[in-house]
C-alpha positions as CSV (number, residue, x, y, z in Angstrom):
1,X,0.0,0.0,0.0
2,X,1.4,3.4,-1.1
3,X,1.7,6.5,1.1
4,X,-1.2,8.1,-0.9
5,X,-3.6,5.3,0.6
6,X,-2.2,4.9,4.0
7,X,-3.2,8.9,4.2
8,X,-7.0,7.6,3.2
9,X,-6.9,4.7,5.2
10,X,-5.7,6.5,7.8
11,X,-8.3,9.5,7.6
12,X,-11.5,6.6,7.0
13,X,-9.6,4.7,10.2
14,X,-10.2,8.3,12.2
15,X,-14.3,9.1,10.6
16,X,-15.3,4.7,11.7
17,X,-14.0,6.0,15.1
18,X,-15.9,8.8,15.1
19,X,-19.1,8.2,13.3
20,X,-19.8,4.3,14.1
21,X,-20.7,4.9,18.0
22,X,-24.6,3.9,19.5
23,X,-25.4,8.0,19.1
24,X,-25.5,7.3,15.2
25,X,-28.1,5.1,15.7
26,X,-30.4,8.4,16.6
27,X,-30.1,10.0,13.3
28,X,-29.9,6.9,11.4
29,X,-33.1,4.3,10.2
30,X,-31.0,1.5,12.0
31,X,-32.9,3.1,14.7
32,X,-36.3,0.8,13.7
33,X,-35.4,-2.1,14.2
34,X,-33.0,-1.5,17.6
35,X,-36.9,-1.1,19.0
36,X,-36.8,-4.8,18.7
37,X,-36.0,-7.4,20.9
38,X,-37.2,-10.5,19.1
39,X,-35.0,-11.6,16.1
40,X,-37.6,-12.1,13.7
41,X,-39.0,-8.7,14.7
42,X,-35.4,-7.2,14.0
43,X,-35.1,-9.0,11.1
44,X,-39.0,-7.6,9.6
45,X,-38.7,-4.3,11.3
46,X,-34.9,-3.6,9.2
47,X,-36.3,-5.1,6.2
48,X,-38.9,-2.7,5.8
49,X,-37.3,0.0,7.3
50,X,-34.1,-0.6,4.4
51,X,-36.7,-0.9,2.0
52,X,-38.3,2.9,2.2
53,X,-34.7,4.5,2.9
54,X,-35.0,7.1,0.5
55,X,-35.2,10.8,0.0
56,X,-35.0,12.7,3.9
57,X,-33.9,10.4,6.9
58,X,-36.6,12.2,9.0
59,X,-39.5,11.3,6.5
60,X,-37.9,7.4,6.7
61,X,-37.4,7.3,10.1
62,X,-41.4,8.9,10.5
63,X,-42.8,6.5,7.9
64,X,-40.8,3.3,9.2
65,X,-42.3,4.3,12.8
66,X,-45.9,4.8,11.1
67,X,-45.6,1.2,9.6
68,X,-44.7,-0.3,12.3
69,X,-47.4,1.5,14.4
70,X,-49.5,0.1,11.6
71,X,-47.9,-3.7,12.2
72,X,-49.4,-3.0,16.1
73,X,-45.8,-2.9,16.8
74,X,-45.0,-6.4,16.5
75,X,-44.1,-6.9,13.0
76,X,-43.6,-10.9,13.0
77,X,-46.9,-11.5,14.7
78,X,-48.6,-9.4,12.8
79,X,-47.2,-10.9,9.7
80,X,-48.0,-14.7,10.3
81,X,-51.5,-13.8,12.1
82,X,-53.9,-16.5,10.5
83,X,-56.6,-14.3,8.5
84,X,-58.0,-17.7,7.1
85,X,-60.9,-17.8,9.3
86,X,-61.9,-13.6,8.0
87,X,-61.5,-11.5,4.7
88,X,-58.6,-9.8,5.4
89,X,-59.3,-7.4,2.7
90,X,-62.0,-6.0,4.1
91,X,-60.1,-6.2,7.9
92,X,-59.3,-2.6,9.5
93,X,-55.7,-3.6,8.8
94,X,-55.6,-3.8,5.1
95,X,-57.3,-0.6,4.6
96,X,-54.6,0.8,7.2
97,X,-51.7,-0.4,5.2
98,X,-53.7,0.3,2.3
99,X,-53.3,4.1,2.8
100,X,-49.7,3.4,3.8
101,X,-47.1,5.9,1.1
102,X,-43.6,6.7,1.5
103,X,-42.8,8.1,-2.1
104,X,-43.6,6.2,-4.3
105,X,-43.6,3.3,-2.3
106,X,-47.6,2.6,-2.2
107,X,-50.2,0.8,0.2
108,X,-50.1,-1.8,-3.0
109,X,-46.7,-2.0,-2.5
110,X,-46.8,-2.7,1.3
111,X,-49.3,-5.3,0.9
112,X,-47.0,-7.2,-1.3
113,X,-43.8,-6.4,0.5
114,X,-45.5,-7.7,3.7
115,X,-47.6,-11.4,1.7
116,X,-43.9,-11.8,0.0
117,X,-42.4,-11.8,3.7
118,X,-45.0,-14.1,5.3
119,X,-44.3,-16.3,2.8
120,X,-40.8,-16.8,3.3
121,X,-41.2,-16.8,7.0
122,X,-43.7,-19.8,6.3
123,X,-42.1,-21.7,3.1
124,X,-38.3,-20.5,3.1
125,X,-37.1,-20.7,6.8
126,X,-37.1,-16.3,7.3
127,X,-35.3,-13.8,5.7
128,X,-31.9,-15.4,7.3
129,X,-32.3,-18.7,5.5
130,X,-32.8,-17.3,2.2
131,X,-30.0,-14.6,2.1
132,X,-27.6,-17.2,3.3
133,X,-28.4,-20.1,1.1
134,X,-27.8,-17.5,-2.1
135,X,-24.8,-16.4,-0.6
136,X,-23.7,-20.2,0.1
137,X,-24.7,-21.1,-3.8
138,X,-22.5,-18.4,-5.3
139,X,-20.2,-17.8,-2.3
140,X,-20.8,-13.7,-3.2
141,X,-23.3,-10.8,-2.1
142,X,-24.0,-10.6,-5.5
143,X,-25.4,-14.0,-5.3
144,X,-27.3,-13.7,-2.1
145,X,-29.1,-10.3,-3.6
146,X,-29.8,-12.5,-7.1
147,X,-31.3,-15.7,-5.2
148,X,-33.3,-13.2,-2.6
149,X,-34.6,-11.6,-5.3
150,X,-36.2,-14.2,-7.2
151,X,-37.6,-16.0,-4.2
152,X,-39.2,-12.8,-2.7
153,X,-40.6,-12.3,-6.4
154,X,-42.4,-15.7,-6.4
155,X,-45.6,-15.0,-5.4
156,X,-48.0,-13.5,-7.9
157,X,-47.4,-9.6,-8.3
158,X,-47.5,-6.4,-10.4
159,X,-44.6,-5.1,-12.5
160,X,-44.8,-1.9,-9.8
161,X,-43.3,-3.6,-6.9
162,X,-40.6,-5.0,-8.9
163,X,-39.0,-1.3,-8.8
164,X,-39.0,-1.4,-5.2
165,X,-36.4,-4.5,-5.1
166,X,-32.9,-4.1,-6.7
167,X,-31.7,-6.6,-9.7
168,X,-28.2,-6.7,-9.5
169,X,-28.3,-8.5,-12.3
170,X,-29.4,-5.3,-14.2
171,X,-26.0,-3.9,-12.5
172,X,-28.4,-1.7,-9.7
173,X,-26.1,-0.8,-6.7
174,X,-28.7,-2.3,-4.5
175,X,-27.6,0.1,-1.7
176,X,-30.6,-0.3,0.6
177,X,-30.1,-4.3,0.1
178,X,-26.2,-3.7,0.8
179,X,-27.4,-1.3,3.9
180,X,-29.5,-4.6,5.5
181,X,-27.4,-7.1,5.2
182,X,-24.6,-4.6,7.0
183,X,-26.7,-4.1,9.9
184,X,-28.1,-8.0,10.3
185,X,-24.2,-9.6,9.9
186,X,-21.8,-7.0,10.7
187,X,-21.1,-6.9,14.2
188,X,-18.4,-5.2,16.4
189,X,-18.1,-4.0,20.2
190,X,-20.2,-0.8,19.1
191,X,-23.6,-2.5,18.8
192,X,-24.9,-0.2,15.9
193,X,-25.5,-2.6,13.8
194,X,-26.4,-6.3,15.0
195,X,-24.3,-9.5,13.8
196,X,-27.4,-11.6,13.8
197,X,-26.3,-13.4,10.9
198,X,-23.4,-16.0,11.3
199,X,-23.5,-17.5,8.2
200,X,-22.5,-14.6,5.9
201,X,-19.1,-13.4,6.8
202,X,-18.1,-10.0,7.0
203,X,-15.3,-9.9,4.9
204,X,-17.7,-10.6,2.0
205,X,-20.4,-7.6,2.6
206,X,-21.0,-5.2,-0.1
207,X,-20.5,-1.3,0.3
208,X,-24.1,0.2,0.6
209,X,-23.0,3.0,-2.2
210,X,-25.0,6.1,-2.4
211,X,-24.7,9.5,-3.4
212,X,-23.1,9.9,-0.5
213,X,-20.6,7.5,-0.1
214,X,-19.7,7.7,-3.9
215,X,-19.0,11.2,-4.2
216,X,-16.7,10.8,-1.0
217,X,-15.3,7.6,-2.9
218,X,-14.5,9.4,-6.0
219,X,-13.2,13.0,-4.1
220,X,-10.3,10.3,-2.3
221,X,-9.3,9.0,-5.7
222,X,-11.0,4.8,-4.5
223,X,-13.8,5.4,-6.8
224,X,-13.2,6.2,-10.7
225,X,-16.6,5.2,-12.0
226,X,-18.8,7.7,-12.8
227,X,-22.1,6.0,-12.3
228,X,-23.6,4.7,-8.9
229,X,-24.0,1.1,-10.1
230,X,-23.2,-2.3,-9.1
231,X,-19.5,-2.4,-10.8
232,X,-19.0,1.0,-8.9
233,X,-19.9,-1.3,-5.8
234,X,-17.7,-3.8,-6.5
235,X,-14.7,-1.3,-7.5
236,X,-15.1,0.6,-4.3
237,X,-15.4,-2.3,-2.1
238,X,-12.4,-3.6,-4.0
239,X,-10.0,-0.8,-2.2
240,X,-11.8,-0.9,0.9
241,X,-10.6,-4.8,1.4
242,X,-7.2,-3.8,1.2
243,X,-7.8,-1.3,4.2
244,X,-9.7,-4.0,5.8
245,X,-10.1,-7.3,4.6
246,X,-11.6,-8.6,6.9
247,X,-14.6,-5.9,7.9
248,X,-14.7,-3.4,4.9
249,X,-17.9,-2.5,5.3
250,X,-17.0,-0.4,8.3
251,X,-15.7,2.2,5.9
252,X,-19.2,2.8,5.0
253,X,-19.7,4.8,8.5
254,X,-16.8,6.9,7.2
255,X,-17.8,7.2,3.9
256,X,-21.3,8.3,4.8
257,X,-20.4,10.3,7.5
258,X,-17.9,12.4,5.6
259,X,-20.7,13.2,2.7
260,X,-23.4,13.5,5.1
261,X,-22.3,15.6,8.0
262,X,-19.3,17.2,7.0
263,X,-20.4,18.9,3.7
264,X,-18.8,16.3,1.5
265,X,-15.6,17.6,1.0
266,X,-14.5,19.4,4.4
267,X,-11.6,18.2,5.7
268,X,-10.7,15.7,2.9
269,X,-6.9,15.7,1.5
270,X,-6.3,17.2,-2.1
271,X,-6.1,14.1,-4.5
């Protein structure tokens, strides 16, 4: 490693220190499911929470809190509740999650989202199983994100929903998918995020690479390609293993925290 990158290892090294601490988790949508107790509840509560974290943090973090509010606040029950002996359609809780909206995320949407989980909670094993068992087939993230996708996608739907779930294989960056499976496997002494997973290790995890963490990417000089996209994943993630092999995902604290709390650019060395 040349002096150039032991200055931005060095400088990432000092922002993981600062920014990957439990206060983060009061600004950040990891807050959601650290209401939970119960893995499966964890597990639902993240999922959903990943899945809307777009646009302002503050509208997330509200709408994730609305959603679960709407889930009666115990997201696995409410998901395998047995609705066989009523019409769940015309139940008080469909038309609650009905009306549910973040963007363009839409009650249709939510409905799906939450029939899709329920049944891989009832036919798959739970989201654990089926991340793992892609990852095991392929032995990569990109495999995990590939299997997950077509299992969740099972299930009759409409072509709207599909928008809502990243295809890696259509070289998306898949940042919110990247963002999940760095807070249910990554674990360390800070208890941000929550090493539930033991199956996926670590050193594999994929950068969650937004606008964010790639413009902070490309200002060090670790990220040349222009568009946020799935090779820009694995090119940034690339460099971050030689920082780190075996935890590189902890640079995304640094990465993130640089572009969203520091004004991007402040403080960074001239490359």
């Amino acid at each position: 490693m040349n002096l150039l990158f032991s200055d931005i290892k060095s400088l990432l090294d000092d922002r993981v220190r600062q920014y990957n601490k439990p206060d983060f988790i009061e600004t950040d949508p990891i807050q959601i499911p650290h209401r939970f107790n119960r893995k499966e509840d964890i597990e639902i509560a993240g999922f959903l929470a990943a899945t809307i974290a777009w646009g302002q943090r503050k509208s997330i973090i509200n709408n994730a809190n609305r959603l679960m509010e709407l889930m009666d606040n115990s997201p696995y029950e409410f998901l395998m509740y047995d609705y066989s002996s009523v019409d769940f359609e015309s139940s008080e809780e469909y038309y609650r999650l009905k009306n549910f909206v973040h963007r363009t995320f839409n009650g249709n949407d939510c409905l799906f989202f939450l029939s899709s989980l329920k049944n891989i909670y009832q036919n798959h094993g739970g989201l654990e199983q089926v991340f793992t068992q892609g990852y095991q087939a392929g032995g990569t993230i990109f495999a995990a994100l590939q299997h997950f996708r077509q299992v969740f996608l099972e299930i009759p739907h409409d072509n709207h929903v599909r928008k809502h779930l990243s295809d890696v294989t259509a070289n998306a960056s898949a940042k919110r998918l990247n963002m999940y499976l760095r807070w249910m496997v990554r674990a360390d002494e800070n208890d941000v995020d929550f090493g539930l997973w033991k199956n996926i290790p670590l050193s594999a995890l994929m950068l969650p690479l937004d606008v964010h963490t790639g413009d902070v990417g490309r200002a060090l000089g670790i990220l040349q390609r222009k568009q946020n996209d799935w090779k820009a994943v694995e090119e940034i993630t690339s460099i971050l293993r030689n920082f780190n092999p075996e935890d590189p995902i902890q640079y995304d604290y640094a990465l993130f925290g640089i572009g969203a709390f520091e004004g991007k650019m402040s403080g960074l060395p001239i490359i």
